[in-house]
N, C-alpha and C positions, 0 to 999 in steps of 0.2 A: 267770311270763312277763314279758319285759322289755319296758317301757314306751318306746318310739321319742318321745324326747324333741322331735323336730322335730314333731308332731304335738301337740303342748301348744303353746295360747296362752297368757300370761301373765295374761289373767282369770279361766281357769281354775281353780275352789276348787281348793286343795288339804290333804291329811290324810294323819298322818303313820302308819304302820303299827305299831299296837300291840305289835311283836314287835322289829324289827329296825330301827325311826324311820326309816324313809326316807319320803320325802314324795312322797305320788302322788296324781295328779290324782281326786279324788272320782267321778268317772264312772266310774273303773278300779279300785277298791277293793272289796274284799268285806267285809262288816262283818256284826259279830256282836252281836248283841241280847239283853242282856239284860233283868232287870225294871226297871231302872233308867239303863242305859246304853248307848250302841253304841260297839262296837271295831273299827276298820279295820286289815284286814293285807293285803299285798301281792300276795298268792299262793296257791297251793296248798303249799310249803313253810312258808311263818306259818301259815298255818292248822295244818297237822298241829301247828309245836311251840308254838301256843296249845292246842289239843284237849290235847296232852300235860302242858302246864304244869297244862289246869283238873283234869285227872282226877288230879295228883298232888297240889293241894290239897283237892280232895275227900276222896281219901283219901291220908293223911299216913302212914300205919301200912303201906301197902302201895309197896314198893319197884319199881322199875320195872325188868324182866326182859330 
């Protein structure tokens, strides 16, 4: 979903999305937690090809179909 950039003030944290670096305002970000870390992505699209990047480092041996 695209961020209506007139609606950002510039005090606004912002964080850049894990997938694809673009930088979006912290209030707008979906972030993913893990034991040690959070990952901010922009979307419902980074999300999917984060889910897909983790499950192909999980498993290495299995090809993606």
């Amino acid at each position: 979903m695209p961020v209506d950039r007139k609606d950002i003030t510039q005090d606004e944290p912002q964080v850049s999305c894990g997938i694809c670096m673009n930088e979006i305002p912290a209030s707008v970000a979906l972030s993913i937690e893990g034991d040690e870390y959070v990952q901010y992505v922009c979307g419902i699209p980074c999300h999917h090809k984060w889910k897909e990047q983790s499950e192909k480092n999980r498993n290495p041996d299995v090809e993606a179909g």
